[in-house]
KELUM-593558 format. One record per atom (N, C-alpha, C, O): atom name; residue in one letter; x, y, z; residue number from 1. Coordinates in steps of 0.001 Angstrom, whole numbers, plus 500000, padded with zeros to 6 digits. Layout:
N
<atom CA&type a&east X&north Y&up Z&seq NUM> .
...
END
This chain:
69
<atom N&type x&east 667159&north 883287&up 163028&seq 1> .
<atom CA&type x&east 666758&north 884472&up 163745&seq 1> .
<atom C&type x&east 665540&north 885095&up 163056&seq 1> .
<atom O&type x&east 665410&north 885172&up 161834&seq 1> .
<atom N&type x&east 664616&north 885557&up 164015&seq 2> .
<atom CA&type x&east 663056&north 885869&up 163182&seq 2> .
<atom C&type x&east 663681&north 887496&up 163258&seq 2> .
<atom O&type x&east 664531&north 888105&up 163908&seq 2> .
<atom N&type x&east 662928&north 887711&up 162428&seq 3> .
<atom CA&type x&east 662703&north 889787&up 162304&seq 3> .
<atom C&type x&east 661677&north 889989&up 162645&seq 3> .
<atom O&type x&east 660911&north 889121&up 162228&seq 3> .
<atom N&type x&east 661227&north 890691&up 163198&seq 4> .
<atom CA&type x&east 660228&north 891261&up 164134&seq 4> .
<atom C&type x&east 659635&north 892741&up 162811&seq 4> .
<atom O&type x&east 660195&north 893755&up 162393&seq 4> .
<atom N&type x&east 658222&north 892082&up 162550&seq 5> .
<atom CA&type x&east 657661&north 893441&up 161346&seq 5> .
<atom C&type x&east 657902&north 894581&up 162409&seq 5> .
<atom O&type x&east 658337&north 894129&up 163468&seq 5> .
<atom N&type x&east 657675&north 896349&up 162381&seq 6> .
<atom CA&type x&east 657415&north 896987&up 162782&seq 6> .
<atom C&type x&east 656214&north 897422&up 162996&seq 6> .
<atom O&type x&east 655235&north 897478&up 162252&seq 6> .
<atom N&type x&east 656455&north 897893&up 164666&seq 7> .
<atom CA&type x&east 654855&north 898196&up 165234&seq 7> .
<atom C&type x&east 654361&north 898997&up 164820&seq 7> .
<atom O&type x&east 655053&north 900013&up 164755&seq 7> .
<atom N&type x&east 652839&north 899122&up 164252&seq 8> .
<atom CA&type x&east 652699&north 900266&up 163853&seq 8> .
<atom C&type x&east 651680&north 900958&up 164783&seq 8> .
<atom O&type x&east 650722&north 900189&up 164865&seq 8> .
<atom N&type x&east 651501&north 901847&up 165376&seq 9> .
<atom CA&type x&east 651104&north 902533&up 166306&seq 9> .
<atom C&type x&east 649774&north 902848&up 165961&seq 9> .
<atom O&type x&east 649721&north 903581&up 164974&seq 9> .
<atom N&type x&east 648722&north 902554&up 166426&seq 10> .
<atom CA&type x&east 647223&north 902766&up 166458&seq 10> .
<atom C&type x&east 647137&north 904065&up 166635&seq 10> .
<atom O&type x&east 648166&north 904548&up 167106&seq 10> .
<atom N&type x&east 646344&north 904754&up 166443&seq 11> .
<atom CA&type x&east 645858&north 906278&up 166558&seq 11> .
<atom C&type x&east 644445&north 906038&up 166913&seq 11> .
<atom O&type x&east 643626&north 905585&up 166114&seq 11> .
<atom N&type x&east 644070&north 906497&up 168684&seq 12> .
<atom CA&type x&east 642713&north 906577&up 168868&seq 12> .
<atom C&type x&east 642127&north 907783&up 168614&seq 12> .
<atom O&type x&east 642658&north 908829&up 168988&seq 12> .
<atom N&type x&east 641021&north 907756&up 167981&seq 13> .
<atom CA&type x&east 640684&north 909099&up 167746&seq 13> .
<atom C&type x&east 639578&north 909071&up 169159&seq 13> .
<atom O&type x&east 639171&north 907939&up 169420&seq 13> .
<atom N&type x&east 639033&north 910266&up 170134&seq 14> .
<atom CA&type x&east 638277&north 910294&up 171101&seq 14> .
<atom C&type x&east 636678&north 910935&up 169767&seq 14> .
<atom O&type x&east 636508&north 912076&up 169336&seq 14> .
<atom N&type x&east 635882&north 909760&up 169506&seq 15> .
<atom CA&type x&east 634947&north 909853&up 168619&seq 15> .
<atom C&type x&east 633516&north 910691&up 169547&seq 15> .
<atom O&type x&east 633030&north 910167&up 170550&seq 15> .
<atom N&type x&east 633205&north 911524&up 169196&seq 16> .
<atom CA&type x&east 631808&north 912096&up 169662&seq 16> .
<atom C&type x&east 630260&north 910846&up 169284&seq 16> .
<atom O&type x&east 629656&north 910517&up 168264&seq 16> .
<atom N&type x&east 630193&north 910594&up 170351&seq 17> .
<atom CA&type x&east 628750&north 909845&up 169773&seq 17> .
<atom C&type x&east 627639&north 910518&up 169403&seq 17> .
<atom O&type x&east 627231&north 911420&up 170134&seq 17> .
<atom N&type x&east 627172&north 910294&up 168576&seq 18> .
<atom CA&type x&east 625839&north 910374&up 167603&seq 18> .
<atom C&type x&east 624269&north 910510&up 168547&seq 18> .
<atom O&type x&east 623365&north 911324&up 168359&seq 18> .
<atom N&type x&east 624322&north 909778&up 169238&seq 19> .
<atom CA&type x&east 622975&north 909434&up 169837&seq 19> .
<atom C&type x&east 623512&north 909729&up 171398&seq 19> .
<atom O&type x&east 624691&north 909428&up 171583&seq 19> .
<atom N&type x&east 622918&north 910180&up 172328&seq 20> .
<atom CA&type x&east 623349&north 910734&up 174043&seq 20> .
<atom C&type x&east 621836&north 909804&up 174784&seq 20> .
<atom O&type x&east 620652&north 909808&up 174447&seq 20> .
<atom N&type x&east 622502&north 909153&up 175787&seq 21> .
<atom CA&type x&east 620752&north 909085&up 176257&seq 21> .
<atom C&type x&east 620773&north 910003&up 177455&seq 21> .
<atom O&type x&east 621868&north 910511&up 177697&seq 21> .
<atom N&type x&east 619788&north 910301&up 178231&seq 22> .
<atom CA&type x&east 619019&north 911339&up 179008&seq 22> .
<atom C&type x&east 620090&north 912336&up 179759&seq 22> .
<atom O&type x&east 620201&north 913559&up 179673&seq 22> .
<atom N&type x&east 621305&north 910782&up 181006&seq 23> .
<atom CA&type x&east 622032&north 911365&up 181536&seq 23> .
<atom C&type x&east 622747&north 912265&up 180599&seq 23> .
<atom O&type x&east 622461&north 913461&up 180659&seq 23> .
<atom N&type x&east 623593&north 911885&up 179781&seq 24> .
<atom CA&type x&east 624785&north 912233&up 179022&seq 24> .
<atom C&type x&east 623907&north 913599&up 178109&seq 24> .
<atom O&type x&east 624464&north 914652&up 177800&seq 24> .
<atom N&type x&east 622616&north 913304&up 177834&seq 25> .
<atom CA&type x&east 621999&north 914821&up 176762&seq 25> .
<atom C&type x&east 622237&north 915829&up 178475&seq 25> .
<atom O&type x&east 623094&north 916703&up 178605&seq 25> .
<atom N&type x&east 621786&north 915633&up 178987&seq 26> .
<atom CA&type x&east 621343&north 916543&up 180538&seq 26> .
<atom C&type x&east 623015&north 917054&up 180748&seq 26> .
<atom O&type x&east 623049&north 918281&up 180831&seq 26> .
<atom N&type x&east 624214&north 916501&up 180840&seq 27> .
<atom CA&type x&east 624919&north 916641&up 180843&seq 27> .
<atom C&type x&east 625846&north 917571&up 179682&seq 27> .
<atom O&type x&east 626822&north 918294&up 179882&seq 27> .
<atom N&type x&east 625298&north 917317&up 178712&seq 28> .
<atom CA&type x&east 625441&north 918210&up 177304&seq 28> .
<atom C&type x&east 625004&north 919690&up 177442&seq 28> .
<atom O&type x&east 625520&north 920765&up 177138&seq 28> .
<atom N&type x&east 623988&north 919355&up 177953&seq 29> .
<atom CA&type x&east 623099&north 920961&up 178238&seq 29> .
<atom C&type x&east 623476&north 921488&up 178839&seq 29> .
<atom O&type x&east 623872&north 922578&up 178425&seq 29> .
<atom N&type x&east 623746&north 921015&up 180919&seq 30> .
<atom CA&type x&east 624032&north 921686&up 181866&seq 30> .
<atom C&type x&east 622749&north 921459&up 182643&seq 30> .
<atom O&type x&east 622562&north 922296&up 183526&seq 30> .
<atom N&type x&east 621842&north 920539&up 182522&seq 31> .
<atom CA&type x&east 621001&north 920038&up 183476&seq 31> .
<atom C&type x&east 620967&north 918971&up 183984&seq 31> .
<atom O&type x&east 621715&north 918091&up 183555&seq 31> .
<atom N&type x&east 620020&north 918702&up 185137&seq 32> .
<atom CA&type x&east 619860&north 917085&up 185784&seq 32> .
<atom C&type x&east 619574&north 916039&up 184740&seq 32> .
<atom O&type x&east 619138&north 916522&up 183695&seq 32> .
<atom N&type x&east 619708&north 914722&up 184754&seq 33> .
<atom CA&type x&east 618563&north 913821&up 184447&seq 33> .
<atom C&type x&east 617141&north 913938&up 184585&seq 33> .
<atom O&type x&east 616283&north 913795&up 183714&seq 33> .
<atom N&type x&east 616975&north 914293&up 186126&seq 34> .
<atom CA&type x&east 615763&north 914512&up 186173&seq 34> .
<atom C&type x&east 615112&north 915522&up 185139&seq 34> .
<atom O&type x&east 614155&north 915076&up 184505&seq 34> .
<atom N&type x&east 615435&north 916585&up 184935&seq 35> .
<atom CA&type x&east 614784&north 917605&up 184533&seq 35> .
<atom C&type x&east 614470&north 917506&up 182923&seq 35> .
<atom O&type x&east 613701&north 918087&up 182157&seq 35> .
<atom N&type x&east 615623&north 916303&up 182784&seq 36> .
<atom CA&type x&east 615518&north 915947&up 180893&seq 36> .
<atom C&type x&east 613937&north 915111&up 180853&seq 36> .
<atom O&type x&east 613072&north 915245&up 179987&seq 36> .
<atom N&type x&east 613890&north 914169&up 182155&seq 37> .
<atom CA&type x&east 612431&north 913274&up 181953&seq 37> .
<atom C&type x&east 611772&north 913864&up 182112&seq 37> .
<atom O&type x&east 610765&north 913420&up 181560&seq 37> .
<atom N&type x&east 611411&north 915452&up 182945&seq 38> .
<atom CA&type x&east 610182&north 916394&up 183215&seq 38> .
<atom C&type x&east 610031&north 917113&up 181692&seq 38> .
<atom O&type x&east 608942&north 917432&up 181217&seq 38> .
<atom N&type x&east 611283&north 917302&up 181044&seq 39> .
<atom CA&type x&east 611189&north 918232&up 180107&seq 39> .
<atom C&type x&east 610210&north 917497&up 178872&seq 39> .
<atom O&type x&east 609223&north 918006&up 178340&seq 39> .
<atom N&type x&east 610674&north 916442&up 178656&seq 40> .
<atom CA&type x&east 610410&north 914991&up 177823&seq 40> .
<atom C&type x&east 608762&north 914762&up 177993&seq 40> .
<atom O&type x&east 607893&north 914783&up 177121&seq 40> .
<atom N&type x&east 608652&north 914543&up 179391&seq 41> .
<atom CA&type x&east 607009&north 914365&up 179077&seq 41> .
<atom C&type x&east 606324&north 915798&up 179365&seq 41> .
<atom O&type x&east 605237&north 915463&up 179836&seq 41> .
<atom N&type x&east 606345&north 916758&up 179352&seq 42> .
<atom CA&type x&east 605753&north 917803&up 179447&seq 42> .
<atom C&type x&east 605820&north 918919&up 177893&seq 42> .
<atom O&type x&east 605392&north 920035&up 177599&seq 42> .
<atom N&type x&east 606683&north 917745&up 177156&seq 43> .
<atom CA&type x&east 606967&north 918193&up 175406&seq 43> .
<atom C&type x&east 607309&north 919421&up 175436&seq 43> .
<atom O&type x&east 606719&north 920156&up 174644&seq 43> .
<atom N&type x&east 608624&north 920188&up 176577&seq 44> .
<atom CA&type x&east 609468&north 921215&up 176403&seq 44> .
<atom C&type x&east 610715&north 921095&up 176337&seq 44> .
<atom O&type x&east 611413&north 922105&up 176258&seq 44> .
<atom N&type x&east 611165&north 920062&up 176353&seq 45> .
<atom CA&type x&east 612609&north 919579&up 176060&seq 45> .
<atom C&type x&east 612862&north 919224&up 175109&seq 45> .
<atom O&type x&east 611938&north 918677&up 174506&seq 45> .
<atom N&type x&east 614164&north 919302&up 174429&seq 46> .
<atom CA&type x&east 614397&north 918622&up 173159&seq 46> .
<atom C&type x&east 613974&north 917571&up 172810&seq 46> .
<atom O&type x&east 613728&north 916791&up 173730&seq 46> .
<atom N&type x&east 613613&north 916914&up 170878&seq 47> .
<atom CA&type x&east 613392&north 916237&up 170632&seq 47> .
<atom C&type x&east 614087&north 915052&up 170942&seq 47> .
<atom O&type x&east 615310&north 915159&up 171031&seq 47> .
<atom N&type x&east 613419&north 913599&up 171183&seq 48> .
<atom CA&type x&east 614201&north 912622&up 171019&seq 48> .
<atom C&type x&east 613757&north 911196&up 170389&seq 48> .
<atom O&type x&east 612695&north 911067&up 169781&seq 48> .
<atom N&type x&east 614416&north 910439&up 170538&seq 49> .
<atom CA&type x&east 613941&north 908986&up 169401&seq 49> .
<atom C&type x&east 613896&north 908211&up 170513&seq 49> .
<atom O&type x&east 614336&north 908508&up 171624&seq 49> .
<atom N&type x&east 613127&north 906792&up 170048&seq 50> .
<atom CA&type x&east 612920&north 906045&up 171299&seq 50> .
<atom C&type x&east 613851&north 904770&up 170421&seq 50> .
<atom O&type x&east 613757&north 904730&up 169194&seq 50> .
<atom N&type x&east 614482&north 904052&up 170953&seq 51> .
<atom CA&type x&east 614869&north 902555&up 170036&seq 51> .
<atom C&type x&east 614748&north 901526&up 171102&seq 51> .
<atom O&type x&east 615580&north 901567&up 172009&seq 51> .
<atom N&type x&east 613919&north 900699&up 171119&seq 52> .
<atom CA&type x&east 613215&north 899991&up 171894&seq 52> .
<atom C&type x&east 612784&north 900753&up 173075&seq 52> .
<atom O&type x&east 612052&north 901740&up 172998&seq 52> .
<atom N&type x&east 613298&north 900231&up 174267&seq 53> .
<atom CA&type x&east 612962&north 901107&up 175052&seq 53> .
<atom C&type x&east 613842&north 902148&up 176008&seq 53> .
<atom O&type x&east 613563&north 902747&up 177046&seq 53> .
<atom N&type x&east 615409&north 902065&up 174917&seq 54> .
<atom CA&type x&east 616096&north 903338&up 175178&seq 54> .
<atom C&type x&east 615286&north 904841&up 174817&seq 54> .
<atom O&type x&east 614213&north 904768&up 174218&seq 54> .
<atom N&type x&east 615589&north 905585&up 175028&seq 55> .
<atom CA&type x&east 615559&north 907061&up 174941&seq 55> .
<atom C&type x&east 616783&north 907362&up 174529&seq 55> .
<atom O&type x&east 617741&north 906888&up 175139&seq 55> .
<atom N&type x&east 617017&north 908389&up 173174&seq 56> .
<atom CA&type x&east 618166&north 908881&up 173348&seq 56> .
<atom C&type x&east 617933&north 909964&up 172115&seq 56> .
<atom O&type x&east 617376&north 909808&up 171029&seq 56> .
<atom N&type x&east 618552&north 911084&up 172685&seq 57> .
<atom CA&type x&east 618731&north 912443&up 172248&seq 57> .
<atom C&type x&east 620284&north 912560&up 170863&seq 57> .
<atom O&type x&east 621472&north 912248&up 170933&seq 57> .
<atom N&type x&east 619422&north 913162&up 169759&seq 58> .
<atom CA&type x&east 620423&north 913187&up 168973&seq 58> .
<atom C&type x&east 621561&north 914270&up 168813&seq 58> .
<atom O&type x&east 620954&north 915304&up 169091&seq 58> .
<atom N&type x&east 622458&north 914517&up 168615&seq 59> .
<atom CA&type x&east 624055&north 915192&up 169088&seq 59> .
<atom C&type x&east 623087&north 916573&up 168887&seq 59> .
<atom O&type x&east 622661&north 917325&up 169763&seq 59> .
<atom N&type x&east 622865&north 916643&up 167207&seq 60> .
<atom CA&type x&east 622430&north 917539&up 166296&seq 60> .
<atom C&type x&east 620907&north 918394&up 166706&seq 60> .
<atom O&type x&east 620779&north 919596&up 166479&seq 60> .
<atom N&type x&east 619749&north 917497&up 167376&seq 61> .
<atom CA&type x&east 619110&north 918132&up 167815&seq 61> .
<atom C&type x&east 619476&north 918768&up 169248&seq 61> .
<atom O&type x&east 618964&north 919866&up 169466&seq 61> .
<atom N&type x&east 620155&north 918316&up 170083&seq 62> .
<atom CA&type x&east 620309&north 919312&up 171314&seq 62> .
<atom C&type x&east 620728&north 920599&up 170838&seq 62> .
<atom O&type x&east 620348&north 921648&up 171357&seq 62> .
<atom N&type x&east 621725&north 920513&up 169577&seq 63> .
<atom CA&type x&east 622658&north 921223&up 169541&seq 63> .
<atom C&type x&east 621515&north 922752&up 168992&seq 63> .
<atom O&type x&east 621460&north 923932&up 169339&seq 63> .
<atom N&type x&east 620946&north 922109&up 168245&seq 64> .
<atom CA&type x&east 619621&north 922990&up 167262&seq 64> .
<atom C&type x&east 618581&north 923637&up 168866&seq 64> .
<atom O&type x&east 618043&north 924715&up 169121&seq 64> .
<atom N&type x&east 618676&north 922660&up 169429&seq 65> .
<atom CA&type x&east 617530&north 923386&up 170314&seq 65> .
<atom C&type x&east 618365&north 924604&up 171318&seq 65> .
<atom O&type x&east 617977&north 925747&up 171559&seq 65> .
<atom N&type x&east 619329&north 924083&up 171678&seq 66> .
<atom CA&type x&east 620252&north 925181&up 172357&seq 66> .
<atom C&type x&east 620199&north 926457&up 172136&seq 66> .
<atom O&type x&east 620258&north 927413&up 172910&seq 66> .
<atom N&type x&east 620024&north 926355&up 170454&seq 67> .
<atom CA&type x&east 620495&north 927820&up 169589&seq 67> .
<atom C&type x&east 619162&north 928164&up 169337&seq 67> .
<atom O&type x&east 619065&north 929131&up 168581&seq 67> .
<atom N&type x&east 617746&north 927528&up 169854&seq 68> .
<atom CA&type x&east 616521&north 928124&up 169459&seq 68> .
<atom C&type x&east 616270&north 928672&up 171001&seq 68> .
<atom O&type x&east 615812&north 929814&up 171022&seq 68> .
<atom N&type x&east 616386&north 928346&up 171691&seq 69> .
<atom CA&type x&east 615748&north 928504&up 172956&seq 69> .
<atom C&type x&east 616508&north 930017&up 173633&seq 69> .
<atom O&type x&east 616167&north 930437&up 174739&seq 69> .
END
């Protein structure tokens, strides 16, 4: 007869990501997509990084620009 180890139960943690791209920053804020790409090239929207040819907005700067604006 085998014994069966005990299960041990995973714990997901729901992790905040680091990096948002346009939709998901726009969504952070309370604006369109669109208005993140008007904001973006008209250099009044928050900062962002390019990694290849994603776009994506960092947690920390939306969060900084929120509290400046």
């Amino acid at each position: 007869m085998k014994t069966r180890k005990p299960r041990i139960r995973k714990v997901r943690r729901k992790l905040q990501p680091i990096a948002l791209n346009g939709s998901d920053a726009g969504r952070y804020l309370g604006i369109s997509e669109s208005m993140m790409r008007k904001m973006r090239s008209d250099g009044s929207g928050p900062p962002y990084k390019t990694i290849g040819r994603k776009i994506v907005y960092l947690r920390s700067d939306l969060q900084q620009w929120l509290e400046n604006k």
